[in-house]
VEXDRENKE-862822 format. One record per residue (C-alpha): residue number from 1; z, y, x. Coordinates in Angstrom, 1 decimal. Example, Ala and Ser with C-alpha at 12.3 -4.5 7.8 and 13.67 -1.06 7.14 Angstrom:
2
<pt pos="1" c3="7.8" c2="-4.5" c1="12.3"/>
<pt pos="2" c3="7.1" c2="-1.1" c1="13.7"/>
# end
This chain:
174
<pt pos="1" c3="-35.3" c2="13.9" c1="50.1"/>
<pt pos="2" c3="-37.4" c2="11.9" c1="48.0"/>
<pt pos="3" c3="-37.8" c2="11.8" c1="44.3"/>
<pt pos="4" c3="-36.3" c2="8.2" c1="44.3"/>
<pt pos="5" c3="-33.3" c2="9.3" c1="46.1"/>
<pt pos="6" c3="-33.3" c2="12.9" c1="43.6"/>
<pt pos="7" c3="-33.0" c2="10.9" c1="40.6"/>
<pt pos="8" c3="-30.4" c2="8.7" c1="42.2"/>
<pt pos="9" c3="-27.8" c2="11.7" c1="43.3"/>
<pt pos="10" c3="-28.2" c2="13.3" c1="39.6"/>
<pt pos="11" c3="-27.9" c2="10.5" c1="37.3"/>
<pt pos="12" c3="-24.9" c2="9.1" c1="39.4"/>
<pt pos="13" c3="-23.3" c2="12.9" c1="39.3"/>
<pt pos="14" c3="-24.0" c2="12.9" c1="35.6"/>
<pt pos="15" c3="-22.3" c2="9.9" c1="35.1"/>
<pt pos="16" c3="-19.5" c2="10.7" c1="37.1"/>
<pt pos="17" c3="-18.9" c2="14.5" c1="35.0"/>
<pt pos="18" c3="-19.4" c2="12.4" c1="31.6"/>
<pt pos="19" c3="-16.9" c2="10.2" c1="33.2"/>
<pt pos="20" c3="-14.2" c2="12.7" c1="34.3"/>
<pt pos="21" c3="-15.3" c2="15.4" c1="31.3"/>
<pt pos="22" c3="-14.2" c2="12.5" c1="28.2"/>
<pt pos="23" c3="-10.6" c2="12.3" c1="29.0"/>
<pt pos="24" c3="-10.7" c2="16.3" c1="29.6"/>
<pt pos="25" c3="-11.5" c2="17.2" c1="26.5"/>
<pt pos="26" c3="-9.5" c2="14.9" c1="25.0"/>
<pt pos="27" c3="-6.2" c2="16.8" c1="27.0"/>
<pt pos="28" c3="-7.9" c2="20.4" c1="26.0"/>
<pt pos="29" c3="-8.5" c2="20.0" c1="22.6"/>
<pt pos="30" c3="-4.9" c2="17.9" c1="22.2"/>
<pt pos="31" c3="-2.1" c2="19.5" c1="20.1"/>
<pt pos="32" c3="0.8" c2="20.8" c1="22.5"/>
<pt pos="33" c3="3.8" c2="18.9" c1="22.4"/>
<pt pos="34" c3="7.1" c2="21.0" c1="21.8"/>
<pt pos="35" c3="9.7" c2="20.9" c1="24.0"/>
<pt pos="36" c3="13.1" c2="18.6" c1="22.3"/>
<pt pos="37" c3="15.1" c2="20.6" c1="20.2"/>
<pt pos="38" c3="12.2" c2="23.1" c1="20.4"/>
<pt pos="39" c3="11.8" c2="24.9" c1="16.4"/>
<pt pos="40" c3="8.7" c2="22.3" c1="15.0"/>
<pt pos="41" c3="10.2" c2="19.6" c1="17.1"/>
<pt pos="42" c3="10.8" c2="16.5" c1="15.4"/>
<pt pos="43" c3="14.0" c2="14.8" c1="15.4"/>
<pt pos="44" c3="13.7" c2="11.7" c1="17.8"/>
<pt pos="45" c3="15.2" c2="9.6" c1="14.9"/>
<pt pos="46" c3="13.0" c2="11.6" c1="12.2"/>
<pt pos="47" c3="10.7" c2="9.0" c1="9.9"/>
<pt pos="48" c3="7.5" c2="9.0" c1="10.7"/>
<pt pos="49" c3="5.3" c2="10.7" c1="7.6"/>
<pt pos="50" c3="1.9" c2="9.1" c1="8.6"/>
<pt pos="51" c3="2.8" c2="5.6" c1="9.0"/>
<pt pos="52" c3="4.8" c2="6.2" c1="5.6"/>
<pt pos="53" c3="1.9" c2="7.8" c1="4.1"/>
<pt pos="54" c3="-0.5" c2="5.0" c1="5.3"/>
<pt pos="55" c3="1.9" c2="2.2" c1="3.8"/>
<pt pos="56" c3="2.5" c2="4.0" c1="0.5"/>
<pt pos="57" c3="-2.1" c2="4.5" c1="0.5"/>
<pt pos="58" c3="-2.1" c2="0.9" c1="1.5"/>
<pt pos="59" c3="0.1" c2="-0.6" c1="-1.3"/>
<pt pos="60" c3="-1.1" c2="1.8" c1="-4.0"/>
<pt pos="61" c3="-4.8" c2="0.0" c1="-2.7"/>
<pt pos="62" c3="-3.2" c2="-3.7" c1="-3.2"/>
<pt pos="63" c3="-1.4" c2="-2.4" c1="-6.2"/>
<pt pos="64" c3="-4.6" c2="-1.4" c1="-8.4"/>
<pt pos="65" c3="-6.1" c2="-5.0" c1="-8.8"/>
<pt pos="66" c3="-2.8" c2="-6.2" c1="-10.9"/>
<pt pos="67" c3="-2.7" c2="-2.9" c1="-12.5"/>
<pt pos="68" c3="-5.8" c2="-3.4" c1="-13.7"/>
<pt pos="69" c3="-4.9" c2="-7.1" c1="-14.9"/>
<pt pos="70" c3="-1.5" c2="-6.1" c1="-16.1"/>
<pt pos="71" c3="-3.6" c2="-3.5" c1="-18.5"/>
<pt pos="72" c3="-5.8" c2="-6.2" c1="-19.6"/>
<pt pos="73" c3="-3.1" c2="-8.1" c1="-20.9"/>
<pt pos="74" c3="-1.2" c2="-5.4" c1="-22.7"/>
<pt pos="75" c3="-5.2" c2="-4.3" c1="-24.6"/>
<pt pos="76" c3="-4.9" c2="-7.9" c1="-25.6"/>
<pt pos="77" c3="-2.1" c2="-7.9" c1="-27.2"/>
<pt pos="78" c3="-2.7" c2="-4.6" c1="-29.0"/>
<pt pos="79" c3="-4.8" c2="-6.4" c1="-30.7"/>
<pt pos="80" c3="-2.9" c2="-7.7" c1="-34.4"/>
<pt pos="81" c3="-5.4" c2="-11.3" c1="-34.3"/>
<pt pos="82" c3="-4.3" c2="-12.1" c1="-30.6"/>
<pt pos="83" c3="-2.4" c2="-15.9" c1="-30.1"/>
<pt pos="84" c3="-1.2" c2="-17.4" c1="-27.0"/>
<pt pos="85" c3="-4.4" c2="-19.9" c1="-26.8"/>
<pt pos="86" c3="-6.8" c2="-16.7" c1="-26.4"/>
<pt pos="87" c3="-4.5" c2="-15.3" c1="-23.9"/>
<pt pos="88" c3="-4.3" c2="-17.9" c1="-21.7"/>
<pt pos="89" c3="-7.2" c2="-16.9" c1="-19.4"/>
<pt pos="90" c3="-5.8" c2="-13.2" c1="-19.2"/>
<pt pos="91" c3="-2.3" c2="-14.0" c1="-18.5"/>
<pt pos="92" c3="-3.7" c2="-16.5" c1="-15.4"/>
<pt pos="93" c3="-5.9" c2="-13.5" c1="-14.3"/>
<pt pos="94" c3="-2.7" c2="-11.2" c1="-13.9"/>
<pt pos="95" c3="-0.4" c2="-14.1" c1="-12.5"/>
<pt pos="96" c3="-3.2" c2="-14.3" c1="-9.9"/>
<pt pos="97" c3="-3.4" c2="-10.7" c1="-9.5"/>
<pt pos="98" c3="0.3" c2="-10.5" c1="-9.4"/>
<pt pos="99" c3="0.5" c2="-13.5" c1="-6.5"/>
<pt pos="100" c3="-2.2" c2="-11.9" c1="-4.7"/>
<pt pos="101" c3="-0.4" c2="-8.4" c1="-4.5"/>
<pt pos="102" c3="3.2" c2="-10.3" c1="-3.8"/>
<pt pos="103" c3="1.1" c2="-11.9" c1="-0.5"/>
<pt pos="104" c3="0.4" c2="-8.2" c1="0.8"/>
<pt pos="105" c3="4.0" c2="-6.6" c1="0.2"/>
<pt pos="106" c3="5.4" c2="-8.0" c1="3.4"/>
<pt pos="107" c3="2.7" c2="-6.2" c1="5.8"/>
<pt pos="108" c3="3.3" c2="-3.4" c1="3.5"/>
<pt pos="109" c3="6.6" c2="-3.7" c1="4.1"/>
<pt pos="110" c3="6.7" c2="-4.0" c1="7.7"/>
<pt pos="111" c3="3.9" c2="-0.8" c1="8.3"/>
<pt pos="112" c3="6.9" c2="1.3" c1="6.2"/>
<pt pos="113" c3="9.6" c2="0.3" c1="8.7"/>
<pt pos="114" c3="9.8" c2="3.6" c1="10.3"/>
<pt pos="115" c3="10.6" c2="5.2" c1="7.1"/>
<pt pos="116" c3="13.7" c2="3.6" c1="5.5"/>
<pt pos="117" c3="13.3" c2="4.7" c1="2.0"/>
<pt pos="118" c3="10.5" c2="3.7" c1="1.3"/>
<pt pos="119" c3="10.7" c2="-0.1" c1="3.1"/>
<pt pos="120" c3="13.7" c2="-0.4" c1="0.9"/>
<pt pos="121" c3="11.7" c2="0.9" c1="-2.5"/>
<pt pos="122" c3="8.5" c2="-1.6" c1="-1.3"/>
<pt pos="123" c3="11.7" c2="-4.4" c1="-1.1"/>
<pt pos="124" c3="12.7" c2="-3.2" c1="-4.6"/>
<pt pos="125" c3="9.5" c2="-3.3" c1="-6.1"/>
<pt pos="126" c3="8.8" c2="-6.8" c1="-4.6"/>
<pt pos="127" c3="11.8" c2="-8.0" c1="-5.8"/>
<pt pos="128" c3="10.7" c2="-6.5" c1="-9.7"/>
<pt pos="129" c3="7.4" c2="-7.8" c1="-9.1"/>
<pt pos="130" c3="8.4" c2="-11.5" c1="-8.3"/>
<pt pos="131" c3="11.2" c2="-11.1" c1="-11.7"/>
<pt pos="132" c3="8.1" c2="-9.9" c1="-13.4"/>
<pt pos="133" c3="6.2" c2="-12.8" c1="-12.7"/>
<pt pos="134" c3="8.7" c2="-15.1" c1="-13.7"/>
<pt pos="135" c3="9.3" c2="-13.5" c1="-16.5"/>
<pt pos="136" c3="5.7" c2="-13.7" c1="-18.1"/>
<pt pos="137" c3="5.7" c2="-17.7" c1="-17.0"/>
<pt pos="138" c3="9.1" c2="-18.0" c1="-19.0"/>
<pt pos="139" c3="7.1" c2="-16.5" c1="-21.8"/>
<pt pos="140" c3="4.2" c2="-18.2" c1="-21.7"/>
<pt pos="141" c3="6.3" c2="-21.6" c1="-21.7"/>
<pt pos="142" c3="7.5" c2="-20.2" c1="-25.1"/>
<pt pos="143" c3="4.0" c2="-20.4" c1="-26.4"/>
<pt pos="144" c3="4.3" c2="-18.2" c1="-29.5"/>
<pt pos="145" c3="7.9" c2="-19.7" c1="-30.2"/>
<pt pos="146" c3="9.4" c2="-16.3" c1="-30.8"/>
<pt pos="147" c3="12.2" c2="-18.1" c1="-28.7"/>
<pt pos="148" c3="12.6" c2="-15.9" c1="-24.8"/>
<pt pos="149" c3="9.6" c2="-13.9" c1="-25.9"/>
<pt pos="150" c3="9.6" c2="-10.4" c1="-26.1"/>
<pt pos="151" c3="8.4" c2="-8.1" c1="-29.6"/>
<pt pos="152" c3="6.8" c2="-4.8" c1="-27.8"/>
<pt pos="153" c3="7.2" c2="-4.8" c1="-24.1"/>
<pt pos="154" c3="8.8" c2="-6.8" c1="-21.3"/>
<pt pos="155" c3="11.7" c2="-5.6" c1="-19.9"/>
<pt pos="156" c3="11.1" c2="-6.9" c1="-16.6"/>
<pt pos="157" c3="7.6" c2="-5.0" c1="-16.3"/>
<pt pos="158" c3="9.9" c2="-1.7" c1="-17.8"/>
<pt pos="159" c3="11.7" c2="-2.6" c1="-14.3"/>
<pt pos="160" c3="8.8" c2="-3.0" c1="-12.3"/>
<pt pos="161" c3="7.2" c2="0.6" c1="-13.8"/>
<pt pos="162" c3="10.5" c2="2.1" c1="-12.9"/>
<pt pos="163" c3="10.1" c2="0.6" c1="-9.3"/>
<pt pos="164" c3="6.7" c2="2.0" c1="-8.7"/>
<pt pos="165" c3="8.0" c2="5.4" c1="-10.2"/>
<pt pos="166" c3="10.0" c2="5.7" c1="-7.5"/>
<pt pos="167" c3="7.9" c2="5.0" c1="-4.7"/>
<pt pos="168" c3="5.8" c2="7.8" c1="-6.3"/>
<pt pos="169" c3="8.2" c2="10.0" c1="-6.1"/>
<pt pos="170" c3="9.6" c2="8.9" c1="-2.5"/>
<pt pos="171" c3="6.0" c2="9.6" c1="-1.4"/>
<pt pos="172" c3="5.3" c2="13.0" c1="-3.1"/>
<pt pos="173" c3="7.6" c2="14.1" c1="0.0"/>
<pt pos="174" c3="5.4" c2="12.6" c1="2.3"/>
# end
């Protein structure tokens, strides 16, 4: 046998064990799968946690950019001095931030579909959301006329808070 021929044999029987040893150790190392209506084994019907759990991470991602805009408009009105033409800017920020978040709700929506709840609270919360949104454009059409403008909070974002509470609390059983 020559070297050529040596080198040949034992990279292509090398390959071949990498080849055949990948998919093995993928099998060994594999959970076992119970048995149905084995104790552990999930109903065929059961919802499925992860994909829950990776809808509830992914809108809590898409949520934090409006958060963070909603909070910059509630600072600015803390503030005694504000009026509606310093606003302005802050108020387009969230209602961008809002529209932005209302555009990834659907996917969200449709990742949760194995887990009923929660696709119905994501529907809930859009449907806050988008009265939210309306809301602060009705107010902002007001312009400081104290007419359709609220004194300490707006009850629609009250509504969308209480929405978001209780996909927090829907996914705390995750």
């Amino acid at each position: 046998m020559t070297v050529r021929l040596w080198v040949a044999r034992t990279v292509s029987a090398g390959l071949l064990a990498a080849a055949v040893a990948t998919p093995l150790a993928a099998v060994a190392t594999a959970a076992p799968t119970p048995a149905p209506g084995a104790p552990g084994a999930a109903a065929p019907s059961a919802p499925s946690t992860s994909a829950a759990r990776a809808a509830y991470d992914q809108w809590y991602a898409n949520r934090a950019p409006r958060l963070k805009a909603t909070r910059a408009t509630v600072e600015f009105t803390k503030n005694p001095q504000w009026n509606w033409a310093g606003i302005g800017p802050v108020i387009d920020a969230e209602q961008n931030a809002i529209a932005t978040e209302l555009r990834t709700l659907p996917g969200t929506i449709n990742r949760a579909a194995s887990h009923p709840r929660l696709a119905n609270a994501l529907r809930a919360y859009q449907a806050r959301l988008t009265e939210y949104s309306r809301a602060l454009n009705a107010d902002r059409a007001a312009r400081g006329t104290e007419r359709a403008t609220w004194t300490r909070s707006n009850p629609a974002y009250d509504r969308v808070t209480d929405a978001s509470n209780a996909l927090h609390a829907i996914c705390r059983t995750l």
